[in-house]
C-alpha positions as CSV (number, residue, x, y, z in Angstrom):
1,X,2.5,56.3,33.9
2,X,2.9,57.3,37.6
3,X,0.3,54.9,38.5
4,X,2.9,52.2,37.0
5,X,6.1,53.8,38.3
6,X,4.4,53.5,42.0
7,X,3.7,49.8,41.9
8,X,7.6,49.0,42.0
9,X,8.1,51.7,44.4
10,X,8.5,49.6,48.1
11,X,10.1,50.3,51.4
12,X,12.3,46.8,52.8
13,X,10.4,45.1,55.4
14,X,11.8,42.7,57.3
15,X,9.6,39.9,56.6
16,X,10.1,37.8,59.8
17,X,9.2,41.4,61.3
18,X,6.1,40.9,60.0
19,X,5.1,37.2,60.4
20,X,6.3,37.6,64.5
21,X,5.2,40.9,65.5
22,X,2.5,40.1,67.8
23,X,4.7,37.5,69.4
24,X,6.6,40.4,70.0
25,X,3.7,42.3,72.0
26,X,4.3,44.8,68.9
27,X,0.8,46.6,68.0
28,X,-0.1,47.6,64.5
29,X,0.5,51.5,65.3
30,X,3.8,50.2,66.8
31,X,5.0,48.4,63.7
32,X,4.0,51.3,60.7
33,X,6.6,53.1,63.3
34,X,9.3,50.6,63.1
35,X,8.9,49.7,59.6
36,X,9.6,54.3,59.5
37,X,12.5,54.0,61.9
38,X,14.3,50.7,59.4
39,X,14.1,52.7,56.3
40,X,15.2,56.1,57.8
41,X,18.2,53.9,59.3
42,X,19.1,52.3,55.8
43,X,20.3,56.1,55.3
44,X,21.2,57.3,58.8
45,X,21.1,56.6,62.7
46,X,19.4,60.0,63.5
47,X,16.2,59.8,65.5
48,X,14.3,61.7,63.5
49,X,11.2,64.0,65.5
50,X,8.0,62.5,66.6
51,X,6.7,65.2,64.2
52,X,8.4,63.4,60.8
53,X,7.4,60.3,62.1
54,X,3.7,61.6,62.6
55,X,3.6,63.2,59.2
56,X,1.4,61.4,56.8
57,X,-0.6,59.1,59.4
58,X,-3.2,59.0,61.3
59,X,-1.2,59.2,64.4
60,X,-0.7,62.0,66.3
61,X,3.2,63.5,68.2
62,X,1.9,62.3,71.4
63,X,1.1,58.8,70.3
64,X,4.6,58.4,68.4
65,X,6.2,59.7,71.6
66,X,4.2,57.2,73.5
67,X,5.3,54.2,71.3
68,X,9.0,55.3,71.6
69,X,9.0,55.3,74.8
70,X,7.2,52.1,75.1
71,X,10.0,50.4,72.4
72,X,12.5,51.8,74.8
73,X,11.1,50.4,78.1
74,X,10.6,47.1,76.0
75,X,13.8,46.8,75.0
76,X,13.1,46.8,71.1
77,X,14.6,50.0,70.7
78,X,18.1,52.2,72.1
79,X,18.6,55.7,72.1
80,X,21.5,57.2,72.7
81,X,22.2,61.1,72.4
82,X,26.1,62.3,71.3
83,X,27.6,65.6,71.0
84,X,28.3,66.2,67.2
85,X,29.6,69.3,65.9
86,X,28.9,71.5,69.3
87,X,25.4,69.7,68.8
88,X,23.5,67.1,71.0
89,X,22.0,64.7,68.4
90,X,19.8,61.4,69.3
91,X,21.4,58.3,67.7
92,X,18.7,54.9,67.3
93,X,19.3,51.8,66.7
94,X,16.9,48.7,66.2
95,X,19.8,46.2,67.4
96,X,17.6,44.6,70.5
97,X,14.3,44.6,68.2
98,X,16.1,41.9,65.5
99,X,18.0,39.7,68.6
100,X,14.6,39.2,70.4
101,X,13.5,38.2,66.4
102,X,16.4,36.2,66.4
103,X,15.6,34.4,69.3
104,X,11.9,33.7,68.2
105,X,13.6,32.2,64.8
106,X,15.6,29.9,67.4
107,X,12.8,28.8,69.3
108,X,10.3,27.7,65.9
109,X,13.4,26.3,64.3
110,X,13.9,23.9,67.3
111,X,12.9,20.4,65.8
112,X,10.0,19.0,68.0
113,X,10.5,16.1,70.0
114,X,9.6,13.0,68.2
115,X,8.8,9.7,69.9
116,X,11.1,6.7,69.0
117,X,9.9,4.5,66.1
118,X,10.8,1.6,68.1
119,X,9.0,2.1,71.5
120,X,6.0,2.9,69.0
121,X,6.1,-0.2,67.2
122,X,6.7,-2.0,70.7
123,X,3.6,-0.4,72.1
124,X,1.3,-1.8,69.2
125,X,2.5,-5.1,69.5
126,X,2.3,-5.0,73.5
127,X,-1.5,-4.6,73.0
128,X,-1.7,-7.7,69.9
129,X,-0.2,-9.7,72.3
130,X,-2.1,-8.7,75.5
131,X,-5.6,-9.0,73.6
132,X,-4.4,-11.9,71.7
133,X,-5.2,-10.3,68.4
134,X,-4.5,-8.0,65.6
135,X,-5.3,-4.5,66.3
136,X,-7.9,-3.1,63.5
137,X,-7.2,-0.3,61.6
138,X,-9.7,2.1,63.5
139,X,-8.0,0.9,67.2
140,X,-4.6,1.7,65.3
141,X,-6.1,5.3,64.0
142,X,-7.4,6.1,68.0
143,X,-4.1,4.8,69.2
144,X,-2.3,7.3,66.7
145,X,-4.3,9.9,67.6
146,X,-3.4,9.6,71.5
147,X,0.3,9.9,70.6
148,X,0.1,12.8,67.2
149,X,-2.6,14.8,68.8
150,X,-2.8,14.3,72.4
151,X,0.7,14.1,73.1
152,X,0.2,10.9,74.8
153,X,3.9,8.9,75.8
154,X,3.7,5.3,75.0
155,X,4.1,4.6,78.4
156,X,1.2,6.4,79.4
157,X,-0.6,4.6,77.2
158,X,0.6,1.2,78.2
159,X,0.1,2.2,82.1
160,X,-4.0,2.8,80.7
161,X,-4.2,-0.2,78.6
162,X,-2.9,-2.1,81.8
163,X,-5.1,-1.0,83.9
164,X,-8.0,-1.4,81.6
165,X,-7.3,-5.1,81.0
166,X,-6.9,-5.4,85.0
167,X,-10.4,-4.7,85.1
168,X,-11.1,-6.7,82.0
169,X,-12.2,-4.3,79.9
170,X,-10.3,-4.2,76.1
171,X,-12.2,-0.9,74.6
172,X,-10.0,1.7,73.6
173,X,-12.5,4.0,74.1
174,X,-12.7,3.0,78.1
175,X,-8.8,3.4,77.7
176,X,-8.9,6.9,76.2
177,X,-11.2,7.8,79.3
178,X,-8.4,6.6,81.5
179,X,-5.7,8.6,79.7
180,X,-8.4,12.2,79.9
181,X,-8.9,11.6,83.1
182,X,-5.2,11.1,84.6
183,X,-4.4,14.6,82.1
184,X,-7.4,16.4,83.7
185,X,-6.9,15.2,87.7
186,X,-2.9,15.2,87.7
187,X,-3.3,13.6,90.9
188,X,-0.6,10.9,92.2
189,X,-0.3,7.4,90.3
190,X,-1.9,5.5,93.3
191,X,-5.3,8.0,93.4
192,X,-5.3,7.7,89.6
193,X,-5.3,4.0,89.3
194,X,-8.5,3.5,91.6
195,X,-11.0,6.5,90.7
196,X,-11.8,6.5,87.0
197,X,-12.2,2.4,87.1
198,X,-15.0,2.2,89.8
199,X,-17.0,5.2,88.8
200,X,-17.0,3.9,85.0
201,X,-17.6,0.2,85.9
202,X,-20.7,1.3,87.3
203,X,-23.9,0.6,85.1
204,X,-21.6,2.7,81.7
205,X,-21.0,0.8,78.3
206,X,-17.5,1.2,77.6
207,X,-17.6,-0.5,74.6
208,X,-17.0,0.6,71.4
C-alpha cells in the first residue's frame, strides 16, 4: 500500500531546469540543491540551514555552503537577510536562476537562418547552364550537402564552381576541395583563388 502511495508522491521540477542545466554550468550536486531550495520556496522564502539542506544526502554542510555560495557568485541565486520580529532572518529567491533559463529558451527558440529558396534554385541552374547539362541527382545530393551541412552560402559555392571551370575542371568533388580549403585557410580572396588550383592540378584526379 505505501509502496503505491509513494509512486504519486513527486516534488515540481522545472523541466526546462532540467533539460538546460549544464548549459547553465549547474553540476549535478548543484541541481538536487536547487530542485530543495524550489520546493521549500513553494511554501516559504526562508533560507533554510546548510544542515536541512544536507540532511538525507550524501553531501556534507560544507559542500552545501560551498554550492550556495557558488549560486550567489553566479548569479543564480539572491540572498537577502531582514529583520523580522527583533530577528535577522535570510530571505532566498531563485529569480536570477529562471531569467538566465529564460534567456536560454530565447536563444533555442530563435528560428535559424534559412537561405532563400530562390538564390538556391538560381545556384542549380547557374551550374546546368555553365556545364551545359542537367545536374544528376548525386551532384544535386553533394551540392545540398554543402549548403544543409556545411553551411556553405550559395555564393560561396558559385565563387568555387567558378573557379573550378576557370581551370576547366567540372568535378564537384575538385569543387568541394576548393570550398574546405578556403573554410580551413581563411586567408584573403586573392591568396585563396591561386593556392588550392596549382597544388591540385598537379599529377591528382579530381574526378569523380
Amino acid at each position: 500500500m505505501l509502496e503505491q502511495y509513494m509512486r504519486y508522491i513527486n516534488v515540481p521540477v522545472n523541466k526546462i531546469l532540467i533539460d538546460k542545466y549544464g548549459a547553465l554550468g549547474i553540476d549535478e550536486r548543484t541541481l538536487v540543491v536547487i530542485i530543495r531550495l524550489m520546493d521549500i520556496h513553494n511554501d516559504s522564502n526562508a533560507l533554510p540551514d546548510f544542515k536541512t539542506l544536507a540532511k538525507d544526502s550524501m553531501m556534507s554542510e560544507q559542500d552545501i555552503s560551498k554550492i550556495i555560495q557558488n549560486m550567489i557568485q553566479n548569479g543564480l541565486l539572491e540572498v537577502e537577510t531582514v529583520k523580522e520580529q527583533g530577528k535577522f532572518i535570510e530571505h532566498f529567491n531563485l529569480d536570477p536562476l529562471y531569467k538566465k533559463l529564460g534567456k536560454l529558451v530565447d536563444v533555442d527558440s530563435k528560428p535559424e537562418e534559412t537561405v532563400d529558396p530562390s538564390r538556391i534554385r538560381e545556384l542549380f541552374e547557374y551550374v546546368e547552364l555553365l556545364y551545359g547539362r542537367v545536374i544528376s541527382p548525386n551532384e544535386f545530393q553533394r551540392m545540398n550537402s554543402w549548403l544543409d551541412d556545411s553551411g556553405h552560402s550559395p555564393e560561396a559555392i558559385k565563387e568555387a564552381i567558378d573557379l573550378a571551370y576557370q581551370n576547366q575542371v567540372t568535378s564537384l568533388q575538385y569543387v568541394e576541395r576548393i570550398l574546405n580549403s578556403t573554410e580551413d585557410r581563411k586567408e584573403e580572396p586573392a591568396k585563396r583563388k591561386r593556392m588550392p588550383v596549382r597544388s591540385w592540378l598537379e599529377g591528382e584526379d579530381v574526378l569523380d
